[in-house]
N, CA, C and O atoms as CSV, one atom per row, in Angstrom:
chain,resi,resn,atom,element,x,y,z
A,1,UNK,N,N,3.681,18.815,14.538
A,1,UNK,CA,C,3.934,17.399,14.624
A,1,UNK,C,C,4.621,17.119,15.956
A,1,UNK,O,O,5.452,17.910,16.403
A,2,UNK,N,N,4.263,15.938,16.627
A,2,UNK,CA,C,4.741,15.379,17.979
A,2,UNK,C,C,5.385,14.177,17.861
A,2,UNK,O,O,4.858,13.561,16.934
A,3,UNK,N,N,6.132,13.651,18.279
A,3,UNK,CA,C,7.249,12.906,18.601
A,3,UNK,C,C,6.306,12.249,19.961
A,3,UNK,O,O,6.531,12.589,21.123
A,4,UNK,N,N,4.992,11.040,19.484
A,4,UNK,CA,C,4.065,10.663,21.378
A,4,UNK,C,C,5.499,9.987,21.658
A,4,UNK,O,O,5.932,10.410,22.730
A,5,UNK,N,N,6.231,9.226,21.148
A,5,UNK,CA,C,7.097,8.783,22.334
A,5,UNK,C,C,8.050,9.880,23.048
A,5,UNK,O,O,8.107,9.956,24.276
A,6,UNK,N,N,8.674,10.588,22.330
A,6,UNK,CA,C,9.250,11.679,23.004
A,6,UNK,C,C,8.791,12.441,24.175
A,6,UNK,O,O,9.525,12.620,25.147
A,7,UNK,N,N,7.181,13.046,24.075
A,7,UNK,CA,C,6.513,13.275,24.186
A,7,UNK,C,C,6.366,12.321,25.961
A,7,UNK,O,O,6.828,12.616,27.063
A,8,UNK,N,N,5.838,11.593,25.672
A,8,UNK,CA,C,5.812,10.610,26.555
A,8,UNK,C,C,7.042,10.553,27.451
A,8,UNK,O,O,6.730,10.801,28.616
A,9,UNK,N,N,7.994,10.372,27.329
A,9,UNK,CA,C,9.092,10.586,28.045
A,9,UNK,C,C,9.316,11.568,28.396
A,9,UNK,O,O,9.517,11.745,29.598
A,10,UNK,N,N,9.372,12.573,27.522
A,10,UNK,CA,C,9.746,14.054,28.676
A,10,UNK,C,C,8.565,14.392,29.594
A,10,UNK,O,O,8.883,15.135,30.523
A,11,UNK,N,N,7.277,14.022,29.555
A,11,UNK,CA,C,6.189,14.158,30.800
A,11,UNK,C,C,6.453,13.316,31.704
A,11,UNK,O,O,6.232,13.801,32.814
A,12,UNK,N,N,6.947,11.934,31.749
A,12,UNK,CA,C,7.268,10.516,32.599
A,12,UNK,C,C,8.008,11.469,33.406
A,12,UNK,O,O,7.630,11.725,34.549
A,13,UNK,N,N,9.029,12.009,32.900
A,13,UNK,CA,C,10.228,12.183,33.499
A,13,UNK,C,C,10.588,13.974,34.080
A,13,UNK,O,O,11.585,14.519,34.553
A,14,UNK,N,N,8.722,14.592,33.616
A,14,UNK,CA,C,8.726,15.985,34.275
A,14,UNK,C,C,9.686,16.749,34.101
A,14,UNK,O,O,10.081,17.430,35.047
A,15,UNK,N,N,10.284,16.821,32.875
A,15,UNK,CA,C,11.328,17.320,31.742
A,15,UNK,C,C,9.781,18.894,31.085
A,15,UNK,O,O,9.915,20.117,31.029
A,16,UNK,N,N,8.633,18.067,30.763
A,16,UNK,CA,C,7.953,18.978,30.790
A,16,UNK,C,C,6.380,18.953,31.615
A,16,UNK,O,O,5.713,17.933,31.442
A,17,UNK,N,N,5.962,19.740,32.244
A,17,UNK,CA,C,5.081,19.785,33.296
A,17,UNK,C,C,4.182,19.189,32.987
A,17,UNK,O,O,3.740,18.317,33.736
A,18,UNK,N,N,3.669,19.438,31.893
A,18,UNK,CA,C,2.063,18.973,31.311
A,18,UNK,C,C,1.484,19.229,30.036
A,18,UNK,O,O,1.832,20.103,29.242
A,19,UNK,N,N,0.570,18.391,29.906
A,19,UNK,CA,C,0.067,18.714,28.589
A,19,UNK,C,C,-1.353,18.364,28.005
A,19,UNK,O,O,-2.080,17.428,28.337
A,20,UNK,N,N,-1.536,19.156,27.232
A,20,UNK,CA,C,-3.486,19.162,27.248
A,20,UNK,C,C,-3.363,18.670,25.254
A,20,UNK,O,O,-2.927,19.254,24.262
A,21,UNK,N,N,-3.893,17.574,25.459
A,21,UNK,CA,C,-4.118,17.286,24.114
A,21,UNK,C,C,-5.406,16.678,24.015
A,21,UNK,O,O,-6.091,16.117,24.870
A,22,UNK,N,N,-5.706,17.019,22.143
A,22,UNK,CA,C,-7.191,16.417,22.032
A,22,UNK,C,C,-6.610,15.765,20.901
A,22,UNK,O,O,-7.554,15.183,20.368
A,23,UNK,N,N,-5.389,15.508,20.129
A,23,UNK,CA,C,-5.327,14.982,18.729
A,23,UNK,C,C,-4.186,14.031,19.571
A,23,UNK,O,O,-3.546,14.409,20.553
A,24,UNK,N,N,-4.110,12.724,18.931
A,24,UNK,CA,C,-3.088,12.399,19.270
A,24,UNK,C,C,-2.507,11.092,18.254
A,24,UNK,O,O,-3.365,10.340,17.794
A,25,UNK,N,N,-1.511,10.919,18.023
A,25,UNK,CA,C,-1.248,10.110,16.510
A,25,UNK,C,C,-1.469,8.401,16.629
A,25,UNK,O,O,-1.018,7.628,17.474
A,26,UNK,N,N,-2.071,8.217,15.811
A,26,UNK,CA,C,-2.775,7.169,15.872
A,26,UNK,C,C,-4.179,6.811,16.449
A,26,UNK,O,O,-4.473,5.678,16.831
A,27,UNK,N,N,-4.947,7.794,16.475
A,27,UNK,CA,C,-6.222,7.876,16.942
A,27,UNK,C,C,-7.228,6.600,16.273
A,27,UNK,O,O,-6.887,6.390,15.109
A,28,UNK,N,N,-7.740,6.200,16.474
A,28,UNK,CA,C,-8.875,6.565,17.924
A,28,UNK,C,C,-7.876,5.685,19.137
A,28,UNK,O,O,-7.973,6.115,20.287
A,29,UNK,N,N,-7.021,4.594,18.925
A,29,UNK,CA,C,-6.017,4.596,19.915
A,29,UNK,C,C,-4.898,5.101,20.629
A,29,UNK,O,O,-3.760,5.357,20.237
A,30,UNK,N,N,-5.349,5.184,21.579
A,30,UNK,CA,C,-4.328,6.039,22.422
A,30,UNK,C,C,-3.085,4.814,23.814
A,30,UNK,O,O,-3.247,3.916,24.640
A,31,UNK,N,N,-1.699,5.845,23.083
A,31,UNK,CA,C,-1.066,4.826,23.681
A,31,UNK,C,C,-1.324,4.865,25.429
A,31,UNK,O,O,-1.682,5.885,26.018
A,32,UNK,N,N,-1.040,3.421,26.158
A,32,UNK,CA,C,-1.468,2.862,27.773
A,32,UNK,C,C,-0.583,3.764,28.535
A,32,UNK,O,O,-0.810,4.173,29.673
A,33,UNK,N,N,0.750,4.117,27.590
A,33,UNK,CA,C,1.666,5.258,28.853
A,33,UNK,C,C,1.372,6.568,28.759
A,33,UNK,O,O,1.737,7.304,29.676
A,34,UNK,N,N,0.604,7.148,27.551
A,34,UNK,CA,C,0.147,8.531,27.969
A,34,UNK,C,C,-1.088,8.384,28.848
A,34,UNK,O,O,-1.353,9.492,29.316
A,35,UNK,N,N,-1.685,7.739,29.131
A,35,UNK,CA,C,-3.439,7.455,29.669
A,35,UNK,C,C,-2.858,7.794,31.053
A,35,UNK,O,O,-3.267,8.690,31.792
A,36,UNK,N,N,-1.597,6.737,31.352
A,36,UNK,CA,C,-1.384,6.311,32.579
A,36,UNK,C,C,-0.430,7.635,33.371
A,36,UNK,O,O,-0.151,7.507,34.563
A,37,UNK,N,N,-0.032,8.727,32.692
A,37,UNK,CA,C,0.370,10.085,33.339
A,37,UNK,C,C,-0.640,11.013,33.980
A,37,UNK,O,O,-1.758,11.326,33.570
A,38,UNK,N,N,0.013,11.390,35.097
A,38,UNK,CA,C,-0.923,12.056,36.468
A,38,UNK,C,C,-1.164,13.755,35.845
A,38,UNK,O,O,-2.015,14.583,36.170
A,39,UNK,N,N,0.266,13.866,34.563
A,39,UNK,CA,C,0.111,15.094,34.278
A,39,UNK,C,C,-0.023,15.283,32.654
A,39,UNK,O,O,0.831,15.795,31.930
A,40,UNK,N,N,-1.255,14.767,32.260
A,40,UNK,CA,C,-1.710,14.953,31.031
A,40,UNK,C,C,-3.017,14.950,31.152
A,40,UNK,O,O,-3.521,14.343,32.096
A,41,UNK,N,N,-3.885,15.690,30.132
A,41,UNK,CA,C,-5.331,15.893,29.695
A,41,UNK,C,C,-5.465,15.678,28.622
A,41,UNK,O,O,-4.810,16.176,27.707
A,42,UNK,N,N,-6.420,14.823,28.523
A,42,UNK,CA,C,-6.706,14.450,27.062
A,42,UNK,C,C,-8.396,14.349,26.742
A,42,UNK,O,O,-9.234,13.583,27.218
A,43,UNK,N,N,-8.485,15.064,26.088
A,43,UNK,CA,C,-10.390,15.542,25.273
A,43,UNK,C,C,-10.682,14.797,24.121
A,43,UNK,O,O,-9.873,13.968,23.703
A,44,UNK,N,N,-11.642,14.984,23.624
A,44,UNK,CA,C,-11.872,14.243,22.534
A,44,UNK,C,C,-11.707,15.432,21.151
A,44,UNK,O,O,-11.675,16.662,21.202
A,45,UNK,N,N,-11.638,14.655,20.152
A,45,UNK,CA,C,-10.689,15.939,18.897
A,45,UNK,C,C,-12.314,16.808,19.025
A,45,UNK,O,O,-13.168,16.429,18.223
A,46,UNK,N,N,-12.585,17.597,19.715
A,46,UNK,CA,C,-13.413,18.672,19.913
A,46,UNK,C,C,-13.038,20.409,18.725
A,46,UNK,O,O,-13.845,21.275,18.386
A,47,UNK,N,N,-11.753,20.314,18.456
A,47,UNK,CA,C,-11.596,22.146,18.200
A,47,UNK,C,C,-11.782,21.867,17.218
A,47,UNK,O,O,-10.698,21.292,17.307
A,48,UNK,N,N,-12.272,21.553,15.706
A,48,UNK,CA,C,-13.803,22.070,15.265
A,48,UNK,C,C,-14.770,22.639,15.403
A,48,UNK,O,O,-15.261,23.349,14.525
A,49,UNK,N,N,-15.348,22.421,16.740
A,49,UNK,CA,C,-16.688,22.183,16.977
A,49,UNK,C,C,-17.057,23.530,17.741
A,49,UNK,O,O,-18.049,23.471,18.468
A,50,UNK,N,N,-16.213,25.016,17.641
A,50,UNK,CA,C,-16.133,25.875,18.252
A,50,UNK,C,C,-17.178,26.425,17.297
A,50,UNK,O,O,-17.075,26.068,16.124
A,51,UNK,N,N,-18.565,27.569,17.764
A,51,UNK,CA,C,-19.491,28.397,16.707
A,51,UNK,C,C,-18.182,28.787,15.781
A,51,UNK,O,O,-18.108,28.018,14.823
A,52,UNK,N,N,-17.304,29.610,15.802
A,52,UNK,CA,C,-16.311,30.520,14.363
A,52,UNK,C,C,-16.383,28.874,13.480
A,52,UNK,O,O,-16.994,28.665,12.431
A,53,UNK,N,N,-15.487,27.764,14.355
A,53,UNK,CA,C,-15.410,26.572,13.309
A,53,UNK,C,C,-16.685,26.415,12.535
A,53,UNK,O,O,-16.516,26.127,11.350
A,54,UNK,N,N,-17.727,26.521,12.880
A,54,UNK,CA,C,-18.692,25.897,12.425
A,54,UNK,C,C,-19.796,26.840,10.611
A,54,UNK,O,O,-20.455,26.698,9.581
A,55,UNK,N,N,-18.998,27.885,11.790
A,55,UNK,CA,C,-19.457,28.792,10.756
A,55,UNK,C,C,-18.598,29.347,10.056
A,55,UNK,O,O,-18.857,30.304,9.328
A,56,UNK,N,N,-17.855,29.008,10.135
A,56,UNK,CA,C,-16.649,28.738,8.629
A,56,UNK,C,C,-16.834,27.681,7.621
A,56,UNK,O,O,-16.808,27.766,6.393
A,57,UNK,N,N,-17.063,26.478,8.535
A,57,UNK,CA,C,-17.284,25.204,7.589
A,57,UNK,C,C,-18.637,25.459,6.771
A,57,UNK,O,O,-18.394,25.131,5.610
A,58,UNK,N,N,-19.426,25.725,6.837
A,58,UNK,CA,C,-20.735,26.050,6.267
A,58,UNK,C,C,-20.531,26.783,5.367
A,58,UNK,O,O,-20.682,26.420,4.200
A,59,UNK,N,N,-19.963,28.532,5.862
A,59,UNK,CA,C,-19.650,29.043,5.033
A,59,UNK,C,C,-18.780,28.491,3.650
A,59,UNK,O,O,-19.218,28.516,2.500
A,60,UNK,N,N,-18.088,28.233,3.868
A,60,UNK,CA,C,-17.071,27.055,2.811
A,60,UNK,C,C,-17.809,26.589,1.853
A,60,UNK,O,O,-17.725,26.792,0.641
A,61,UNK,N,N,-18.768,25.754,2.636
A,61,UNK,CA,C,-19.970,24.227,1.904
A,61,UNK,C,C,-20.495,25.390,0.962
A,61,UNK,O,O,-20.425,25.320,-0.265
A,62,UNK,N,N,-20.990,26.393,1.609
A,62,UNK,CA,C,-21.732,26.949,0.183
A,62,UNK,C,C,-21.140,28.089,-0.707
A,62,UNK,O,O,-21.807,28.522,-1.647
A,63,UNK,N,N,-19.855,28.597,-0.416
A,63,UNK,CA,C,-19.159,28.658,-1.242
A,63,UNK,C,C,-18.852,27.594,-2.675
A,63,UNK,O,O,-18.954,27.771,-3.889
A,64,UNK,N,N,-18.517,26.667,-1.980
A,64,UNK,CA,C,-18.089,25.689,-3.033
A,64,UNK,C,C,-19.445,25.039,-3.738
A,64,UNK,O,O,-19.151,24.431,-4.767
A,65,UNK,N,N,-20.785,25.026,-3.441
A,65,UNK,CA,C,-21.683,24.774,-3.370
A,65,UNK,C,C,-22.217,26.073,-4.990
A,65,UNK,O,O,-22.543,25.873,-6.161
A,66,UNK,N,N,-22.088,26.942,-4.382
A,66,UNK,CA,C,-22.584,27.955,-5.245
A,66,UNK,C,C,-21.854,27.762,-6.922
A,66,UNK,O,O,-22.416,27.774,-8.017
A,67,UNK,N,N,-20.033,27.546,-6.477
A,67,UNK,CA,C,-19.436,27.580,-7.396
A,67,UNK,C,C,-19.366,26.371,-8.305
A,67,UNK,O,O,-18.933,26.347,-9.457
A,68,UNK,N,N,-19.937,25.222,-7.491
A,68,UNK,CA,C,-20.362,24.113,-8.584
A,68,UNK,C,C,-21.081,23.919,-9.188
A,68,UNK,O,O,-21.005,22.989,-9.991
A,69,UNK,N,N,-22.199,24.762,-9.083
A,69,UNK,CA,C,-23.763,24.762,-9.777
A,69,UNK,C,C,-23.251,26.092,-10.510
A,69,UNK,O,O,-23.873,26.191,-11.568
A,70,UNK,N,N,-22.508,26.965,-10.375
A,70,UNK,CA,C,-22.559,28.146,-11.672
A,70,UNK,C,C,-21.611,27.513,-12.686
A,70,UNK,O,O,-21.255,28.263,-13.594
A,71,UNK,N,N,-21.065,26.070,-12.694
A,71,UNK,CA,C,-20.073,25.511,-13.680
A,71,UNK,C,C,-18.807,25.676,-13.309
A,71,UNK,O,O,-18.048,24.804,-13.731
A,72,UNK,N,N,-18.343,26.499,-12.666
A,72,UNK,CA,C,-17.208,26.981,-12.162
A,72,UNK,C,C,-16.134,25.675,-11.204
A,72,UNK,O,O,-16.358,24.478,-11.023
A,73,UNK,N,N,-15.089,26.447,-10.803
A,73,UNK,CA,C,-14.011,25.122,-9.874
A,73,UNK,C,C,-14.679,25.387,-8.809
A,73,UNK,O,O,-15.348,26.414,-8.706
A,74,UNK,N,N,-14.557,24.257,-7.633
A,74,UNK,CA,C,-14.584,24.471,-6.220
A,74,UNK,C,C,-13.126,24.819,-5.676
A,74,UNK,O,O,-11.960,24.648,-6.032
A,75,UNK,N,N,-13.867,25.436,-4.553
A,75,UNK,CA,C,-12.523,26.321,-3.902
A,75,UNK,C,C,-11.054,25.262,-3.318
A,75,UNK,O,O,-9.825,25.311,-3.266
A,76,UNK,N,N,-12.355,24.233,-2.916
A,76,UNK,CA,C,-11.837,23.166,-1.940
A,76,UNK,C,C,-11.908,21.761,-3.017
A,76,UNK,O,O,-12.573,20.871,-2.486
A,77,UNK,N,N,-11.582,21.521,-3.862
A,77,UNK,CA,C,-11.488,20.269,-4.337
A,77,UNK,C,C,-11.186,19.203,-3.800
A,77,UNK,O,O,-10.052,19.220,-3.322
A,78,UNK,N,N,-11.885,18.018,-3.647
A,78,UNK,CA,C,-11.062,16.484,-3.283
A,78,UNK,C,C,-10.087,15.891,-4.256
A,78,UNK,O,O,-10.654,15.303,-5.177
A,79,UNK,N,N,-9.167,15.885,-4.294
A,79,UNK,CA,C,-8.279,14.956,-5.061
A,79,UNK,C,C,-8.755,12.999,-4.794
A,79,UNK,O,O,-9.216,12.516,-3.759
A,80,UNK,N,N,-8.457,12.310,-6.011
A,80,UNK,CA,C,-8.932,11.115,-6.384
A,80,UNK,C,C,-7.219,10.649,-5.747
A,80,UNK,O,O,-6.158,11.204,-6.032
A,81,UNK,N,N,-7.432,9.515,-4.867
A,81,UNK,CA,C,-6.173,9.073,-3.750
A,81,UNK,C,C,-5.977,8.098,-4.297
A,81,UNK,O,O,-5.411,7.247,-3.611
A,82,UNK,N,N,-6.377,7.644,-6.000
A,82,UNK,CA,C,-5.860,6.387,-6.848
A,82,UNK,C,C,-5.038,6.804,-8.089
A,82,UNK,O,O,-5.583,7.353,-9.046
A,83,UNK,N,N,-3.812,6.551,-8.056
A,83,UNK,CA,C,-2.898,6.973,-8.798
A,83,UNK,C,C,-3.908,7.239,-10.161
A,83,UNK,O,O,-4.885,6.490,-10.146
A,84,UNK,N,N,-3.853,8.090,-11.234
A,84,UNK,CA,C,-4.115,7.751,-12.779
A,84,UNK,C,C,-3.464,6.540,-13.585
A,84,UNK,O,O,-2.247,6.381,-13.678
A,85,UNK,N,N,-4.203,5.896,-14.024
A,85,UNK,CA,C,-4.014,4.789,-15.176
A,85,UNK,C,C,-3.401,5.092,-15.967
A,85,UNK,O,O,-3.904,6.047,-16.559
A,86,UNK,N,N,-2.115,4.656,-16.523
A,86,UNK,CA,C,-1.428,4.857,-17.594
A,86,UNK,C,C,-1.714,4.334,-18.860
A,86,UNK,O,O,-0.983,4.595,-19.816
């Protein structure tokens, strides 16, 4: 976890040299004073998208894939983000 204003200030102020980010809080907006530093990089949220990522995620899908069609739990469940009804 990052502190962008903190963050932001200790690069302004070359407290710390630089910094390479692809996630940044509050996405898809990005705040006007990190854009506007000479010593920051910023990518698009790319590290997923590495072959191991990819072929993990797949692997996963049919893991959980296999284990829902034999009746069984999935490994990876979604939880329901609406409280239960009392």
């Amino acid at each position: 976890m990052v502190d962008t204003n903190a963050l932001i200030a200790a690069l302004a102020e070359r407290r710390i040299a630089g910094a390479g980010l692809d996630v940044v809080d509050g996405e898809p907006f990005i705040p006007d004073a990190l854009k506007q530093l000479d010593n920051v990089v910023l990518t698009p949220h790319s590290a997923g998208r590495s072959p191991e990522a990819v072929a993990a995620t797949v692997a996963l899908f049919l893991e959980n894939a296999t284990a829902h069609f034999a009746g069984k739990p999935v490994l990876t469940p979604v939880r329901d983000a609406q409280p239960e009804a009392a």
